[in-house]
C-alpha positions as CSV (number, residue, x, y, z in Angstrom):
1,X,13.8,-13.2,37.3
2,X,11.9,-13.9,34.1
3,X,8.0,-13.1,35.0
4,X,6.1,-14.9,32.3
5,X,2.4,-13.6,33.2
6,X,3.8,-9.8,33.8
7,X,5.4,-10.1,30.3
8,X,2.1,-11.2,28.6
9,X,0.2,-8.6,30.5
10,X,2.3,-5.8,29.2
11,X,2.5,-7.8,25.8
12,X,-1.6,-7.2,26.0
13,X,-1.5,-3.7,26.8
14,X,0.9,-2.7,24.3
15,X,-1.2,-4.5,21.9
16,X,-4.7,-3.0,22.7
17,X,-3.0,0.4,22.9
18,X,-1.5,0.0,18.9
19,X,-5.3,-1.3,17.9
20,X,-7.0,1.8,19.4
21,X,-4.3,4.1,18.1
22,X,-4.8,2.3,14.1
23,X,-8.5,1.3,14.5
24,X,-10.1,4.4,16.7
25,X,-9.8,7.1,14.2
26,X,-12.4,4.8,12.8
27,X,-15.1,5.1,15.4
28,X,-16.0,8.9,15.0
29,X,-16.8,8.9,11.0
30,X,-19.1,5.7,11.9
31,X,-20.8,7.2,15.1
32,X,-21.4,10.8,13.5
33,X,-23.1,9.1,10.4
34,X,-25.5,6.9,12.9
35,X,-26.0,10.7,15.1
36,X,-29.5,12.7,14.4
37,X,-27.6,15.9,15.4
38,X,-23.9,14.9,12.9
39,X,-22.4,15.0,16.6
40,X,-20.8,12.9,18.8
41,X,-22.0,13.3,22.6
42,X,-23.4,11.7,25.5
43,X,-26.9,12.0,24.3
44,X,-26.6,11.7,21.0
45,X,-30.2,9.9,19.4
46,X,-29.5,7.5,16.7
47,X,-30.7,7.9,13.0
48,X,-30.0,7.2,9.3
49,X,-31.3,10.0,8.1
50,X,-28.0,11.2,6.7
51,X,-27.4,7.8,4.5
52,X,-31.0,8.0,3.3
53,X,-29.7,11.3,1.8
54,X,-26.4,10.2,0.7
55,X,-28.5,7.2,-1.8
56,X,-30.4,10.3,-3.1
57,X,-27.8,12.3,-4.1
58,X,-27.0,12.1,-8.0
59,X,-23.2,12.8,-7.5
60,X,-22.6,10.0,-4.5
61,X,-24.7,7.5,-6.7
62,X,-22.6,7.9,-9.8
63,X,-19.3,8.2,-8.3
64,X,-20.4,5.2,-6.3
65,X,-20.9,3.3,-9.5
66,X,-17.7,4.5,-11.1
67,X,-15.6,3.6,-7.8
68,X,-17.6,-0.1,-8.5
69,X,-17.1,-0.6,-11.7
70,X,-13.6,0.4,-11.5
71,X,-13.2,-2.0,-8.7
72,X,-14.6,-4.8,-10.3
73,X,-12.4,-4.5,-13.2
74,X,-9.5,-4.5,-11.8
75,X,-10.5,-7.3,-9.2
76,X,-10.6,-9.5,-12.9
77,X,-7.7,-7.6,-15.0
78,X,-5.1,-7.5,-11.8
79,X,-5.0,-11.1,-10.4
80,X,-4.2,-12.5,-14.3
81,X,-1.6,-10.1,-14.5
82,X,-0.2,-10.8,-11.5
83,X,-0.3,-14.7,-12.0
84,X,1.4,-14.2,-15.7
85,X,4.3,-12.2,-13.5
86,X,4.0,-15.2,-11.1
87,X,5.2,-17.7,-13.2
88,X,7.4,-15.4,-15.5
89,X,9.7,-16.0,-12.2
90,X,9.7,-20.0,-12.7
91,X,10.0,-19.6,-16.9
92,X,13.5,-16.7,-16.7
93,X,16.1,-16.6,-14.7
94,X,15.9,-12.9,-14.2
95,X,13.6,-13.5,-10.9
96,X,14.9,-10.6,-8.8
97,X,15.0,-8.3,-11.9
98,X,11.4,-9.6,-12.1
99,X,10.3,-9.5,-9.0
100,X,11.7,-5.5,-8.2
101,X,9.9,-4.6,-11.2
102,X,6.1,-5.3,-10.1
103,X,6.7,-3.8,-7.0
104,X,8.8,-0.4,-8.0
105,X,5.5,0.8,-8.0
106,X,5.4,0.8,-4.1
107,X,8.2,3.0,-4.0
108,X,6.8,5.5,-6.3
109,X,5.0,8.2,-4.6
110,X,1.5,8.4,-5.1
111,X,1.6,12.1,-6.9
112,X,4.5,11.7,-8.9
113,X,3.0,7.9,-10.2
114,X,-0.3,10.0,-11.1
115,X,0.7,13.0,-12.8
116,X,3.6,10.9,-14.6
117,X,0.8,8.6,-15.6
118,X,-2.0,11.5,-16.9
119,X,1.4,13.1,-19.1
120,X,2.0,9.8,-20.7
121,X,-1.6,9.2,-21.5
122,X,-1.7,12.8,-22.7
123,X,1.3,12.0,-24.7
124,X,-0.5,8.9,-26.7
125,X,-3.6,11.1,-27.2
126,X,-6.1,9.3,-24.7
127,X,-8.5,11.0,-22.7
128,X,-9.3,10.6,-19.6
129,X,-11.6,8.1,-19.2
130,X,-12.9,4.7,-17.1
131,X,-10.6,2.7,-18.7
132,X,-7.7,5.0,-17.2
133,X,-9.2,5.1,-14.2
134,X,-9.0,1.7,-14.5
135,X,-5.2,1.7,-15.7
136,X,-4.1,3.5,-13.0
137,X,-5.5,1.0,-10.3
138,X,-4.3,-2.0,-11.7
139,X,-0.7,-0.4,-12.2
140,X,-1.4,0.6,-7.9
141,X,-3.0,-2.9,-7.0
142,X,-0.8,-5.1,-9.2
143,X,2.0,-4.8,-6.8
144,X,0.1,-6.7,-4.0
145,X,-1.7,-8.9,-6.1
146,X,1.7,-10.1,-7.1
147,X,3.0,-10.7,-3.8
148,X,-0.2,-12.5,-2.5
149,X,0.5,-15.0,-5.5
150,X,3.5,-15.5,-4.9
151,X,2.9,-16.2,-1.3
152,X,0.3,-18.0,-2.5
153,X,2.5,-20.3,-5.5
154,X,6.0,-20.9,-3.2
155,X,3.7,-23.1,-1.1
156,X,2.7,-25.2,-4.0
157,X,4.4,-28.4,-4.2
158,X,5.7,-28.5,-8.1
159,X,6.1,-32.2,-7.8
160,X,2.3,-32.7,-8.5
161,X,3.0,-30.9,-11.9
162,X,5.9,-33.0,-12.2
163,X,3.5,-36.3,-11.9
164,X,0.9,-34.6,-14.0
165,X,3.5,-34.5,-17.0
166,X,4.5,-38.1,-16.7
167,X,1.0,-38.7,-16.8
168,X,0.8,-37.3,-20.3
169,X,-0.8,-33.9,-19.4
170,X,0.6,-30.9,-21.4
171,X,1.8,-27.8,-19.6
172,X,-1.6,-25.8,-19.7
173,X,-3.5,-29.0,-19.0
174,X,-1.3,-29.4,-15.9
175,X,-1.8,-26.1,-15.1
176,X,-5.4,-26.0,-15.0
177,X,-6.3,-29.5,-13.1
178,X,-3.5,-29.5,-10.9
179,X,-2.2,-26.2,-9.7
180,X,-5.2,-24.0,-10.5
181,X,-7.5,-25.5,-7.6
182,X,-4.4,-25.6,-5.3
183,X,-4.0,-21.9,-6.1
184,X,-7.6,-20.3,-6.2
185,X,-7.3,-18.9,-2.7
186,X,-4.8,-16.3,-3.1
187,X,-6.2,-15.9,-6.5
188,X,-9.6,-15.0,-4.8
189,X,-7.7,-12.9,-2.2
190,X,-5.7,-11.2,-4.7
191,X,-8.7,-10.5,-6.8
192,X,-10.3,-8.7,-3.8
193,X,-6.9,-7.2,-2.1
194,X,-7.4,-5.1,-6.3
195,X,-10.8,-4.4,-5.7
196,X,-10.2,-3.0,-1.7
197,X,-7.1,-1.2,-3.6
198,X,-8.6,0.0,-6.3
199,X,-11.7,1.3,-4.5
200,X,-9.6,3.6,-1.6
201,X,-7.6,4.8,-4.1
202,X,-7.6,8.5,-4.1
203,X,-4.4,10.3,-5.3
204,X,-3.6,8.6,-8.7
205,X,-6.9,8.4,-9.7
206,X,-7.5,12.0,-9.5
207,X,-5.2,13.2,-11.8
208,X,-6.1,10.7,-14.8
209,X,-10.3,10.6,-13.7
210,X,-11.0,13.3,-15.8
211,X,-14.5,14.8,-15.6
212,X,-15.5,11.2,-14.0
213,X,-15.6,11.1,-10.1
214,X,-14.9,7.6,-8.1
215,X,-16.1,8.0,-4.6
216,X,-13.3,9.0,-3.0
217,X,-12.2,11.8,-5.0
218,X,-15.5,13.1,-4.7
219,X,-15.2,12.9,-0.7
220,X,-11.5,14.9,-1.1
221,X,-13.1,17.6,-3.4
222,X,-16.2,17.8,-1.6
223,X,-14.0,18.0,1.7
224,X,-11.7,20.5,0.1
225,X,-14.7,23.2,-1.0
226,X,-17.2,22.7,1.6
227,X,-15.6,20.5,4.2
228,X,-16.9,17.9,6.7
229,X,-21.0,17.0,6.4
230,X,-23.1,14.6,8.2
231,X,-24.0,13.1,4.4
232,X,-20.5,12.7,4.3
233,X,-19.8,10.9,7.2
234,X,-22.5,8.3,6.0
235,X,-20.5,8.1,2.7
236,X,-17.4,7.6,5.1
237,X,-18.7,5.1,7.2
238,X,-20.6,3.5,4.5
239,X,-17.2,3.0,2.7
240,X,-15.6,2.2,6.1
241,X,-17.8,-0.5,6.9
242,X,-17.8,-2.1,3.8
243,X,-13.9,-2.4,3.5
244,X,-14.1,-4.3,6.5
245,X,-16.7,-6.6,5.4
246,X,-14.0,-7.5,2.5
247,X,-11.3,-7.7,4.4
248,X,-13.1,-10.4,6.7
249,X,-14.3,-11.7,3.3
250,X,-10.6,-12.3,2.5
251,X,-9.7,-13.4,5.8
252,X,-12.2,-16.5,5.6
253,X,-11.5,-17.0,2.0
254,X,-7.8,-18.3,3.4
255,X,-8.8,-20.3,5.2
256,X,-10.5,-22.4,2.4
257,X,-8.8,-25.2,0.7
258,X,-9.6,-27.4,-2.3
259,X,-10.5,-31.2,-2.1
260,X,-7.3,-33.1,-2.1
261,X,-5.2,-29.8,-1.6
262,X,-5.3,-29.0,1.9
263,X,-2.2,-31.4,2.0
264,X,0.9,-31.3,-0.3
């Protein structure tokens, strides 16, 4: 016989069990950063010593602003790319074609989209640089940013354009008074889903960076020639924390609606 509670028990269990096995890992990075001795016991004392020194060290500081400015970019260069590929799909008839082509990029492993990228830019002569810093993020985040617009666009009732034309509103006019506002959301989310992207990304953007550091190559290198510090644990959990705080951003952002457009 069916048990309804005992299924929703074990439901629950199963549930917490796959949040502390994804979400856990996190813990230690945050809690070694916070610890006075960089470890974790039971009478660990409290401290931010370690992130006092992180904000004074030159290289954290200008990686930090390269990983920024990077991410900022391509939270404004990404979601218009990703809305132009948005509504390529309503303007062809190729939609799948369309559609396989801004994500491909998900299927193409993280090394072999890097170097692939630094030979082609090596090809045309460029140098490493921001701006390919930048190039490689958007070609990483574009992707999602597509996906959360479409998402995003296929609840958009197209009979409110249809009514805007009739009303003697052009195409762009339409566009900008009528499906704009309905829109913004996943515009907004797709703008930070680039910038969350753009900022963890670690793999690509070290083989185009150059002599230019984001934050996170910096923590691989630094891990890779002098390994694990309490300075940068605080960079970890600074990061760590921060994510988060956009992700929640995003999360509330969703919930937001227009006047006049919660219903369509």
């Amino acid at each position: 016989m069916y048990d309804a509670r005992a299924a929703r028990f074990s439901f629950t269990v199963l549930l917490v069990l796959v949040l502390i096995f994804l979400y856990g890992p996190l813990l230690q990075p945050i809690l070694v950063a916070f610890s006075k001795t960089g470890q974790v016991d039971a009478g660990m004392t409290f401290t931010t010593q370690w992130f006092s020194e992180m904000v004074q060290s030159r290289m954290i500081v200008t990686s930090l602003r390269t990983s920024i400015i990077a991410a900022l970019l391509s939270a404004i260069i990404t979601p218009i790319l990703a809305l132009l590929a948005a509504m390529s799909i309503r303007e062809f008839r190729a939609k799948r074609a369309i559609v396989m082509l801004m994500i491909l990029p998900l299927f193409i492993p993280a090394v072999t989209m890097g170097l692939a990228c630094a030979f082609f830019l090596k090809l045309l002569g460029i140098p490493s640089s921001l701006a390919t810093i930048v190039l490689v993020q958007v070609i990483w985040s574009l992707p999602f940013a597509f996906l959360v617009i479409v998402a995003v666009m296929a609840s958009f009732n197209t009979v409110f354009l249809e009514a805007a034309y009739m009303s003697g509103a052009n195409r762009w006019r339409a566009f900008i008074d009528v499906e704009l506002p309905a829109i913004a959301p996943g515009l907004s989310g797709a703008a930070i889903f680039a910038a969350i992207i753009s900022f963890n990304e670690t793999i690509r953007t070290a083989m185009v960076q150059g002599p230019y550091n984001t934050i996170q190559t910096y923590i691989w290198s630094t891990f890779l020639q002098i390994g694990l510090s309490p300075q940068l644990f605080a960079v970890m959990a600074s990061l760590i924390l921060i994510t988060v705080g956009l992700v929640f951003f995003m999360i509330l952002i969703s919930f937001w609606r227009p006047t006049g457009a919660s219903k369509q």
